[in-house]
OpenMM code with the backbone's topology and positions (N, CA, C; nanometers):
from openmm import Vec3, app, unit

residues = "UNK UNK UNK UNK UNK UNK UNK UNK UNK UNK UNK UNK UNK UNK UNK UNK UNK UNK UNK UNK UNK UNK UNK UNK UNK UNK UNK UNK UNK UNK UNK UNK UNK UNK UNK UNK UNK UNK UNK UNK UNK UNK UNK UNK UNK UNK UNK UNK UNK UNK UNK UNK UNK UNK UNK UNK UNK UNK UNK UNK UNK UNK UNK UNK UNK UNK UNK".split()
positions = [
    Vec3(-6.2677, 5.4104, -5.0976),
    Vec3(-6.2694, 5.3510, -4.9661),
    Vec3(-6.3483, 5.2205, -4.9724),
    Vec3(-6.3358, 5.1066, -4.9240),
    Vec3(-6.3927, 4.9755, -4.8906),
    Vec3(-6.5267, 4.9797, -4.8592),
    Vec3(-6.5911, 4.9386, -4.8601),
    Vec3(-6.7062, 4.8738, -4.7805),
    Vec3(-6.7035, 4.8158, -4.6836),
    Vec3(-6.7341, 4.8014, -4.5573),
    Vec3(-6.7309, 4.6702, -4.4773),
    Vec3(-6.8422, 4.6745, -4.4285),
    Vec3(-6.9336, 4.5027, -4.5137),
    Vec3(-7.0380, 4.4651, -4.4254),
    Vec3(-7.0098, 4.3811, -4.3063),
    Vec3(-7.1258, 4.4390, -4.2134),
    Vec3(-7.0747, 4.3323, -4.1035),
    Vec3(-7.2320, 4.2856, -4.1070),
    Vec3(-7.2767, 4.0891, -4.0351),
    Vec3(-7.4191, 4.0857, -3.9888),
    Vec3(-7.3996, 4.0212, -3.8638),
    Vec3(-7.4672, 4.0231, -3.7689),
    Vec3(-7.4542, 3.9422, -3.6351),
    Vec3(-7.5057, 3.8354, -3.6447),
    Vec3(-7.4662, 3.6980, -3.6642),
    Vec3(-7.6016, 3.6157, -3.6838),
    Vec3(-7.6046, 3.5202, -3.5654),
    Vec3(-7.7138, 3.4863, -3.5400),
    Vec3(-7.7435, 3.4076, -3.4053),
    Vec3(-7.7607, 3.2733, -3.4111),
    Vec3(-7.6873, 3.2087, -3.3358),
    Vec3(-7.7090, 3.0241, -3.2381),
    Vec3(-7.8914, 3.0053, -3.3705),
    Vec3(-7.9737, 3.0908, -3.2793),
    Vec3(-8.1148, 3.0440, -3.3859),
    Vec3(-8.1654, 3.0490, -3.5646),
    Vec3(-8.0392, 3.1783, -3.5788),
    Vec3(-8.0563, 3.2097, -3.7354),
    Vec3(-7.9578, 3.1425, -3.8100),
    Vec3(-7.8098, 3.0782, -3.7464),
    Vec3(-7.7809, 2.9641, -3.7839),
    Vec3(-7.8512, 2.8107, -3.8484),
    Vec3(-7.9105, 2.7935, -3.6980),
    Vec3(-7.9791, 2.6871, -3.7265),
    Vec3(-8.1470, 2.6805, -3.8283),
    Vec3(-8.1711, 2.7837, -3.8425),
    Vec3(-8.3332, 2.8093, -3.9124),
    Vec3(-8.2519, 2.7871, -4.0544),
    Vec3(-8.1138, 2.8741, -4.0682),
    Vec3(-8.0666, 2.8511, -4.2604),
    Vec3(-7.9827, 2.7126, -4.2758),
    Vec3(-7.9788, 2.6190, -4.1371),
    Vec3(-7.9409, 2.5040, -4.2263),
    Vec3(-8.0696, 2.4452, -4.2106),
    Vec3(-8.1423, 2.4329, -4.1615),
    Vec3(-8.2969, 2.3716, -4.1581),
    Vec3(-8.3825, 2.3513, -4.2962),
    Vec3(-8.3391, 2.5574, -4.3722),
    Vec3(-8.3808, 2.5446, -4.4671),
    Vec3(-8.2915, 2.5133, -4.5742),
    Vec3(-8.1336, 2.4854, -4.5573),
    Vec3(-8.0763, 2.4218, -4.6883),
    Vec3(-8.0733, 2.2667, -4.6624),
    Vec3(-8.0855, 2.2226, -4.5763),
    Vec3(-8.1148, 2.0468, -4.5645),
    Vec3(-7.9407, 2.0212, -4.5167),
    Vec3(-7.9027, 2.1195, -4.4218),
    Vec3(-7.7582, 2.0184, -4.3983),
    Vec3(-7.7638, 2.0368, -4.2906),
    Vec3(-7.6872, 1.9218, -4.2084),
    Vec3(-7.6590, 1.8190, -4.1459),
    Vec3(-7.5807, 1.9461, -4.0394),
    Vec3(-7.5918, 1.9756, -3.8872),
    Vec3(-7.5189, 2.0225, -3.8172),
    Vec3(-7.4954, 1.9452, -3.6887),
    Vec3(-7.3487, 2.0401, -3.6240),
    Vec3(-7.2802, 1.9520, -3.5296),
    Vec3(-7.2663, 2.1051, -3.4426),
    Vec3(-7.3510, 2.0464, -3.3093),
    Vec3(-7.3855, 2.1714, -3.1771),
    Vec3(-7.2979, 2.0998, -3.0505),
    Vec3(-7.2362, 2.1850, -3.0153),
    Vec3(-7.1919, 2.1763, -2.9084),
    Vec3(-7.2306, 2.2585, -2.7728),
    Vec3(-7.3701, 2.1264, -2.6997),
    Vec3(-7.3836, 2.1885, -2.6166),
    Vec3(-7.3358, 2.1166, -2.4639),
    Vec3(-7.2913, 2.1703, -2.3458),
    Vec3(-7.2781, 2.1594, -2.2434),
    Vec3(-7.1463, 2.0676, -2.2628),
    Vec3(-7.0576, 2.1152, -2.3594),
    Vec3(-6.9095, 2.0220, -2.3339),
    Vec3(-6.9374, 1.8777, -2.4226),
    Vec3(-7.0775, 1.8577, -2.5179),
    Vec3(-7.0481, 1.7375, -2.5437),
    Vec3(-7.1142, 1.7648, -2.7229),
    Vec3(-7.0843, 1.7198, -2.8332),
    Vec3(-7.0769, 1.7058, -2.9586),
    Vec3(-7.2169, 1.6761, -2.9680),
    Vec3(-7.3239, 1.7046, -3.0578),
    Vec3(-7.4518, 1.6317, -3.0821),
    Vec3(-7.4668, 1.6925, -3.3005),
    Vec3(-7.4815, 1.5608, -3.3210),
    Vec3(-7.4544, 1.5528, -3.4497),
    Vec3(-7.6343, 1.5328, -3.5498),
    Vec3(-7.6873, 1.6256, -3.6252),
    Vec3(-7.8217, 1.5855, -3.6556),
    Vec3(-7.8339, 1.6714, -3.7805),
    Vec3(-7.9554, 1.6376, -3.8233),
    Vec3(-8.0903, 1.7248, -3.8884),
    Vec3(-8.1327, 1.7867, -3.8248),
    Vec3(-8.1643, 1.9368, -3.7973),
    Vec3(-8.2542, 2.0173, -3.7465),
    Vec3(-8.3843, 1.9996, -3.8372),
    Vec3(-8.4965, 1.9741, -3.7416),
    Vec3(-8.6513, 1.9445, -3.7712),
    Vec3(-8.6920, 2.0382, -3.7385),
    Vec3(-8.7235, 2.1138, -3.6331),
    Vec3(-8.7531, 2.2748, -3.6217),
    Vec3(-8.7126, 2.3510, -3.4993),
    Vec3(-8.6860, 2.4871, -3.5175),
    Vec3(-8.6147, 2.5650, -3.4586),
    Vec3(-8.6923, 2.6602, -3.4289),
    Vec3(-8.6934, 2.7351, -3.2862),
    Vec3(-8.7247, 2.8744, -3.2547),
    Vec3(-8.6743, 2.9514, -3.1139),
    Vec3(-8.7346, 3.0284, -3.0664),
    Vec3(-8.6318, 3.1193, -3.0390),
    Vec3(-8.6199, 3.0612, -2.8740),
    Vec3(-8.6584, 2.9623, -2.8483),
    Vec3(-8.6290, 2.8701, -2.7488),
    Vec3(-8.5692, 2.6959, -2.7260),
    Vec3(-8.6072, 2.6825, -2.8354),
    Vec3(-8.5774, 2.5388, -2.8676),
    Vec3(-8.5556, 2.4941, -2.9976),
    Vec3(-8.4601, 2.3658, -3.0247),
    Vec3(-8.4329, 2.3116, -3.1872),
    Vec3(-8.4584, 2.1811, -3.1139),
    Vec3(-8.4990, 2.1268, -3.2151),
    Vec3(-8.4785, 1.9615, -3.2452),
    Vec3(-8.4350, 1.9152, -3.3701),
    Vec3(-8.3592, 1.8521, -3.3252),
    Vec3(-8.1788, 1.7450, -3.3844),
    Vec3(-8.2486, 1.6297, -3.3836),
    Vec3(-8.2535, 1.5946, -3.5177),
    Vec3(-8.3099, 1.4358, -3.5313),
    Vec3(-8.1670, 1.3933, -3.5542),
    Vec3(-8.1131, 1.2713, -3.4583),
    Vec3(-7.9824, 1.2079, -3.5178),
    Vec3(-7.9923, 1.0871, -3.5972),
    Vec3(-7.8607, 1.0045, -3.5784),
    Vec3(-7.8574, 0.8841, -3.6281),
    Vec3(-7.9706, 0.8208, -3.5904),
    Vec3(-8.0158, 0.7085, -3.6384),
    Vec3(-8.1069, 0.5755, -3.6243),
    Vec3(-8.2693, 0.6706, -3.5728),
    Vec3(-8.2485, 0.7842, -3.6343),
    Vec3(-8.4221, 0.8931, -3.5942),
    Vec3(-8.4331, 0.9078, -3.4611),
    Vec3(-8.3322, 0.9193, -3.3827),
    Vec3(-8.3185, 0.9659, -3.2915),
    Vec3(-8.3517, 1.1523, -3.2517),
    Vec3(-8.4437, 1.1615, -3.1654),
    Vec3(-8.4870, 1.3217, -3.1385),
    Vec3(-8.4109, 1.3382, -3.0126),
    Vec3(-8.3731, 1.4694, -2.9957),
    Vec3(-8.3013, 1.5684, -2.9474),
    Vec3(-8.3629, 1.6862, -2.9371),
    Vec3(-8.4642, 1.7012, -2.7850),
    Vec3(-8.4884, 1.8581, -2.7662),
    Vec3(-8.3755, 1.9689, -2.7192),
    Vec3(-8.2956, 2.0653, -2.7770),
    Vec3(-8.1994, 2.1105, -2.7253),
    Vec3(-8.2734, 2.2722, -2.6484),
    Vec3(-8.2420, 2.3100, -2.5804),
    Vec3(-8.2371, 2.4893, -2.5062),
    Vec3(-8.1220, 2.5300, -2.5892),
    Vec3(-8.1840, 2.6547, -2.6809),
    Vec3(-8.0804, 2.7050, -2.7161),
    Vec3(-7.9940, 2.7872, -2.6480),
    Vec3(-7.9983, 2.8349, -2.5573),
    Vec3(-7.9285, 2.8990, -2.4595),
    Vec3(-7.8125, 2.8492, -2.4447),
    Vec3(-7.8357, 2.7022, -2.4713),
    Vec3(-7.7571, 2.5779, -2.3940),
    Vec3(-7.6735, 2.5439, -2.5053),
    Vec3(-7.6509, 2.5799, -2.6370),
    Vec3(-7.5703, 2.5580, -2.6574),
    Vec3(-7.4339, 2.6435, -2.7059),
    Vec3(-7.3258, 2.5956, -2.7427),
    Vec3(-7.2225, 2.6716, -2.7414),
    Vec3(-7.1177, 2.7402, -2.8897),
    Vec3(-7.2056, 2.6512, -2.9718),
    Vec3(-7.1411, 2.6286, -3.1396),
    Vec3(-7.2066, 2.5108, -3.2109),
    Vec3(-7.2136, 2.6069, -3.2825),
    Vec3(-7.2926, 2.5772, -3.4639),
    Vec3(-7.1909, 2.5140, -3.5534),
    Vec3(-7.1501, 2.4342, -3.5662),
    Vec3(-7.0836, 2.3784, -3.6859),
    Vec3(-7.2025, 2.3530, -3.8221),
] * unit.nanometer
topology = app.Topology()
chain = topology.addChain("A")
for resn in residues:
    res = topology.addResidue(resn, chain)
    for name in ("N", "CA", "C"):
        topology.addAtom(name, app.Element.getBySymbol(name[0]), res)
């Protein structure tokens, strides 16, 4: 018989494992694209450094997808 793992992973545990592999994500919150570096993450808030060092406090609540 198979195995099937399943894990739930969350909007925050997304963003904490690209934080710690150094890549680049694209969040979609409130209907609009925001493209960055995550600088740090927790279980209320990330900040998205973008283009030209631009900061981005996001609510994670608030957003909708992790690319």
């Amino acid at each position: 018989m198979a195995t099937i793992n399943s894990a739930i992973i969350s909007i925050e545990t997304a963003l904490a494992r690209a934080k710690d592999a150094d890549v680049a994500v694209q969040l979609l919150v409130t209907g609009q694209w925001l493209h960055g570096m995550v600088s740090t993450v927790d279980e209320h808030h990330v900040v998205l450094v973008g283009d030209y060092d631009s900061l981005s406090i996001i609510r994670i609540q608030h957003i909708d997808v992790v690319k």
